[in-house]
N, C-alpha and C positions, 0 to 999 in steps of 0.2 A: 619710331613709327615711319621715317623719312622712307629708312633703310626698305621694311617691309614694302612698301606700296610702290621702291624702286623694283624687287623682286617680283611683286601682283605682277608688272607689266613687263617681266623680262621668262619668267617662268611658272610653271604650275603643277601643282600636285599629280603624282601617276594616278591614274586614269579611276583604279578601285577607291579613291579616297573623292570623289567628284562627283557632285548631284548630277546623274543622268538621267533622270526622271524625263517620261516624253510626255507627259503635261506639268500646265505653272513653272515653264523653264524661268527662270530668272534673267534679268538681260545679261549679255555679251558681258559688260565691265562690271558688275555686279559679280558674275558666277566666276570670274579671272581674279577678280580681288577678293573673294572668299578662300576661292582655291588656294591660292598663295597664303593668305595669311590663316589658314587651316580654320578657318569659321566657317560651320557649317547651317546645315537648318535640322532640326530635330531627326533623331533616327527615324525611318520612317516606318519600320518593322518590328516586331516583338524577336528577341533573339530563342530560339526553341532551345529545350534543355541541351547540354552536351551528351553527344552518341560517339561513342569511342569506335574508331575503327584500328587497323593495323595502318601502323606509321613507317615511314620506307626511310631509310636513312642516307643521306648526304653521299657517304662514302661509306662502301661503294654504294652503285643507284640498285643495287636489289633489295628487295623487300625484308624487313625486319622487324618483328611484334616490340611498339615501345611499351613502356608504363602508361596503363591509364593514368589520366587526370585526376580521378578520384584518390591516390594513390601520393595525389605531388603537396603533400607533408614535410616538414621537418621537426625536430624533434630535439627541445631543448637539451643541452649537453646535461650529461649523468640523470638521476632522479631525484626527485621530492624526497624530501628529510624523511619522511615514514616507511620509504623504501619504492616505494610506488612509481610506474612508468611516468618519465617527462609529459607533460603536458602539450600534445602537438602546437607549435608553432606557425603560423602561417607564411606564406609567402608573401613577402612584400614588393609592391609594384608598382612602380610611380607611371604617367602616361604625361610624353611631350609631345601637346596639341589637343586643344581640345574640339575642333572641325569634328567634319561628320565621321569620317572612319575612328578620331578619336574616342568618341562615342561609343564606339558599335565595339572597341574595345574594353572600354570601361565595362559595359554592361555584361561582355564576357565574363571580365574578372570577377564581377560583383557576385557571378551566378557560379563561380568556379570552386568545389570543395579546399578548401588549404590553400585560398591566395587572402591576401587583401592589399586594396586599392589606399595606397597610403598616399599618395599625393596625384594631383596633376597640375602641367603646368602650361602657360597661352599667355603671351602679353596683351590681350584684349582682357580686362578684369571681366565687363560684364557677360564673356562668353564662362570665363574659367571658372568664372565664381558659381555660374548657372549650372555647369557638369557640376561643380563641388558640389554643390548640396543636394545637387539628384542622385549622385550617386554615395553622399554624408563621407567626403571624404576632404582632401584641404587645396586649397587654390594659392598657387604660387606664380608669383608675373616670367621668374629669369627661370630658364630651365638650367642651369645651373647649379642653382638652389636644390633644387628636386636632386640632381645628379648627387651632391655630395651629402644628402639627407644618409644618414646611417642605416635608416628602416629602413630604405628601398635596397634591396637586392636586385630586384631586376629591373629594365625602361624599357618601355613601349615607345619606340619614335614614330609616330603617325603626323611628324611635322613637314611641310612643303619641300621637295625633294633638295633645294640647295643647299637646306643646312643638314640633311642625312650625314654626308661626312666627317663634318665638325663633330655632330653629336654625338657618333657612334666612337670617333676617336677618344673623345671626352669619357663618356660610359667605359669604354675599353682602362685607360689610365686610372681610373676610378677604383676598377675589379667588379663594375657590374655588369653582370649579362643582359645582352640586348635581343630584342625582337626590334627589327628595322622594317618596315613596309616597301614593297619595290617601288623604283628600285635603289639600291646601295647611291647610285651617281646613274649617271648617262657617257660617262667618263671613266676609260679602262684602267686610266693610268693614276684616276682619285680613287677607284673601288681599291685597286692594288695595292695604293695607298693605307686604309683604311683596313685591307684583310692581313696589311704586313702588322700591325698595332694589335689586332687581334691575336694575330698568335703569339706577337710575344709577349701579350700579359695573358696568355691563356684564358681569359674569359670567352663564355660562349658566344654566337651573333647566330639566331634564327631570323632569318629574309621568309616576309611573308606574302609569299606565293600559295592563298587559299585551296586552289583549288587540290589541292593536294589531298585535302582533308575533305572534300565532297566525298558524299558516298557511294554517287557512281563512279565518279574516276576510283576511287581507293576498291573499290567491286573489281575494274577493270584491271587494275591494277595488278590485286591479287589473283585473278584469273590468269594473266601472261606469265607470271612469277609459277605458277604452279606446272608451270608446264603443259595447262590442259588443253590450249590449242594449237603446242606444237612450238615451233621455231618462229620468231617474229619474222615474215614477210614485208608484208604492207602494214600504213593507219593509215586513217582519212581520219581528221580534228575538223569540226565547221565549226565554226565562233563568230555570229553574228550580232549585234548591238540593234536594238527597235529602232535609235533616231543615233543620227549623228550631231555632235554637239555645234556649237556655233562658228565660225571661221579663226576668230580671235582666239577661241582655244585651240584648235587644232596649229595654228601658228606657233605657238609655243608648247605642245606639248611633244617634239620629239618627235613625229612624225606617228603615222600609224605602226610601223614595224616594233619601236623604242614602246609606245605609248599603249598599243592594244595588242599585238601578234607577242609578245614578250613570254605573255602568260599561256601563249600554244605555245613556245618552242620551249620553254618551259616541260610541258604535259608529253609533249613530245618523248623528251629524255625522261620525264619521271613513268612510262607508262611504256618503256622499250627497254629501259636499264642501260641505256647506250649514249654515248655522248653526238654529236650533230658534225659532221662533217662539212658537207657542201650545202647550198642551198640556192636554188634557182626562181626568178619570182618573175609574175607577169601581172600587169594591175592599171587600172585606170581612175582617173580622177572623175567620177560622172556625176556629181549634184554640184552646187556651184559651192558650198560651204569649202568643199576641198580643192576646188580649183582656186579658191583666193587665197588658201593659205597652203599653195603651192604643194601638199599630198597628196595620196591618194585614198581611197574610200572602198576600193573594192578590188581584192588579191588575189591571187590563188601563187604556195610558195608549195616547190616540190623539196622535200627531205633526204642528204642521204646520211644515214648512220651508219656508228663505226661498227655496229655489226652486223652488217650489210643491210638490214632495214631499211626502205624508202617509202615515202609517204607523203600526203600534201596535207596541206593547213590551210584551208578559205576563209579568211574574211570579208567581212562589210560591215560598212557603218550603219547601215540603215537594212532591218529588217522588217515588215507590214505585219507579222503575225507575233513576234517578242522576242526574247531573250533566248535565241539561239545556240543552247552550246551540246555538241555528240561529238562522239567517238566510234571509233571501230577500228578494232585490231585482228586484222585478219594473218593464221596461222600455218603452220602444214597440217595440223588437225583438227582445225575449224576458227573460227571468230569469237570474239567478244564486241558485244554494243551497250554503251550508254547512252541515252534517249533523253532529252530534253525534260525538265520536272516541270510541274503543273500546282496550281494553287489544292485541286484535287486531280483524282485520276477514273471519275466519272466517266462512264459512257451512255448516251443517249440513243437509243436506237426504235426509228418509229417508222413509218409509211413515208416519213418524208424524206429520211435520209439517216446516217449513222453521224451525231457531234460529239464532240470529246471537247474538253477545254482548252482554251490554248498556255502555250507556256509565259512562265514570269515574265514579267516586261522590265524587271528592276534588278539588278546584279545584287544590290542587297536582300532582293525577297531572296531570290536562286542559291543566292550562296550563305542565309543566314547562319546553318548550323557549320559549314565549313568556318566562320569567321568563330563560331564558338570553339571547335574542334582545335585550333590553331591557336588559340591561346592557353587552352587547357593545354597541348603539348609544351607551348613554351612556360607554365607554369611548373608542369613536372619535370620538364629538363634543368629550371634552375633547382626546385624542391631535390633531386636525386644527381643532380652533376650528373646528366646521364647523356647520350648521343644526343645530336642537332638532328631533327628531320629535315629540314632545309637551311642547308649553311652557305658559309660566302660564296664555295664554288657555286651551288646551285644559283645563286643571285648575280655574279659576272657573266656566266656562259650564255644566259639569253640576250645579254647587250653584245653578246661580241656575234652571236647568230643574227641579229638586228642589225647591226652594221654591215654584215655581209649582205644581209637581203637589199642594204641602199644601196649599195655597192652594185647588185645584181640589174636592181634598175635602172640605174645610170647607165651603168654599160653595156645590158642588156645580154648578159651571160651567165655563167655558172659559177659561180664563187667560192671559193676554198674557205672556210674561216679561218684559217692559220694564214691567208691574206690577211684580213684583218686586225688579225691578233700580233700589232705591231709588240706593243708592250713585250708579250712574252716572248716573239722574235729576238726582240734585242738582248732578254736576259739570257737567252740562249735556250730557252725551254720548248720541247717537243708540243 
């Protein structure tokens, strides 16, 4: 317990696992010591069924149709003594952490054809015990336990980003495949760590980076892929946040670049098929929550990829009308735009003026069916030993473009990430 509450105050869960809710915030050391010790307050959204889209695979970053979810089965060895096909098998899947993103994955699985939720595990009993029987399944204090349980094939780590490492080593040694939540570390030289373990016990590690599985980006997506507006040029990403959290988190979460922009430079590479060269940033700290915890709040970072696409990424912490997230990828033979979603997509039009709704205020309303879509892949990639949609490369390359971008602030110039990227410097890698 000591250990835990030395972590609440040293670090905090990445950003998607964290109540942003811009009413009933909780106080400062409340929402710092939840965070960390991954207890959260009840999902606050119903997860909608899983809608399969096309899933783009790791390597390379161009588009690839996976298995649906409906599909991610196993299928006990030989058949039934009367001759008859094996009896499908489910996938089993234990979850470390039972916090709010822990949650929002449980209830994935629970909804997911051919998985089941065979353990989870939280050293706070009366959190774990409460997922257990919401979701009727078993509560375990050591994640340890869960790890070497024989039913579990695969582990969900939705645990506070410090022990990412550990656990994913652990799972790896084990031979069960992981889904990790971003990010892997904040640390080039423990992710490396950690993706060296992976490959040589060949088990899989999907990094979950949702927005992959939206279905506008995955629209957008398929639209660049297909060739139909041409040669990538330009994107413009805007990624705005309704409230910005309190000072105390923002001190510990890694900075805005690590913490919030991760998930553009991310979308960046997944929606160009190209990896992220340089990056140039210009930004200011303008509400005081960011200037006490010495960030910044409000970016604009310009892109250049390696094949030859440039483009900028805006953030802010603080948006007045919600949950701000578009796209546009502009071509030689035209554009693609994804447009911010909405509770509905009503329009009002009268004598007084023309209103339409505004968009989500809550990253879990905006992104609930992506958070289903993401685990149904990770259930079919263990059910089929089949490709990673996001695997380790995708999960290191946003921390080392985040690095660069602090890099760009400080110095106030244009950044190489092969600056940054001491690690692979020294092994001698391109």
């Amino acid at each position: 317990m000591n250990v835990l509450c030395a972590i609440a105050a040293e670090s905090v869960e990445a950003r998607d696992g964290v109540a942003n809710k811009t009413s009933s915030r909780p106080s400062c050391s409340t929402m710092a010591f939840a965070t960390a010790v991954g207890v959260g307050a009840p999902v606050r959204s119903s997860l909608v069924p899983t809608r399969h889209h096309e899933l783009t695979r790791s390597r390379p970053l161009g588009g690839r149709v996976a298995p649906t979810a409906a599909a991610a089965v196993r299928m006990d060895a030989g058949a039934t003594s009367s001759g008859a096909p094996a009896t499908p098998k489910p996938v089993g899947i234990g979850i470390i952490g039972c916090g709010r993103i822990g949650q929002v994955h449980a209830k994935a699985i629970s909804s997911t054809l051919g998985a089941k939720l065979v353990a989870v595990a939280d050293p706070f009993e009366k959190f774990g015990r409460s997922v257990a029987a919401e979701f009727s399944t078993t509560w375990v204090a050591d994640w340890k336990e869960l790890v070497a349980n024989p039913d579990v094939d695969g582990v969900v780590i939705g645990s506070p980003t410090p022990f990412h490492a550990e656990q994913i080593i652990a799972c790896a040694e084990a031979g069960k495949a992981i889904f990790c939540e971003k990010p892997i570390s904040n640390d080039l030289a423990t992710i490396d760590s950690c993706l060296e373990v992976v490959e040589r016990t060949g088990v899989k590690l999907l990094v979950g980076f949702q927005r992959r599985f939206d279905s506008n980006f995955q629209k957008v997506k398929s639209v660049v892929a297909s060739g139909a507006i041409g040669d990538v040029r330009t994107f413009t990403i805007t990624s705005r946040d309704p409230s910005p959290p309190p000072a105390d988190y923002l001190a510990k979460s890694g900075g805005i670049f690590l913490d919030m922009a991760s998930h553009d430079f991310d979308m960046a590479r997944f929606v160009c098929g190209a990896e992220i060269e340089s990056v140039y940033v210009t930004g200011a700290a303008i509400e005081s929550a960011a200037q006490e915890a010495g960030d910044l709040d409000t970016v604009v970072t310009v892109l250049k990829m390696s094949n030859g696409a440039f483009g900028t990424i805006e953030n802010s912490r603080r948006c007045g009308f919600g949950y701000d997230q578009r796209i546009e990828v502009f071509g030689g033979k035209g554009s693609v735009v994804g447009g911010n979603k909405s509770a509905d997509t009503v329009t009002v039009s009268t004598e007084a003026g023309i209103g339409a709704g505004l968009p989500y205020d809550f990253f879990m309303d905006r992104y609930a069916a992506a958070y289903t879509g993401i685990m149904g892949a990770f259930v079919t990639m263990v059910a089929q030993d089949g490709e990673v949609p996001v695997g380790g490369a995708d999960g290191r390359a946003p921390i080392v473009a985040a690095k660069a971008a602090q890099l760009s602030v400080k110095e106030g110039r244009l950044v190489r990430l092969d600056e940054v990227d001491l690690v692979k410097a020294a092994a001698g890698v391109a």
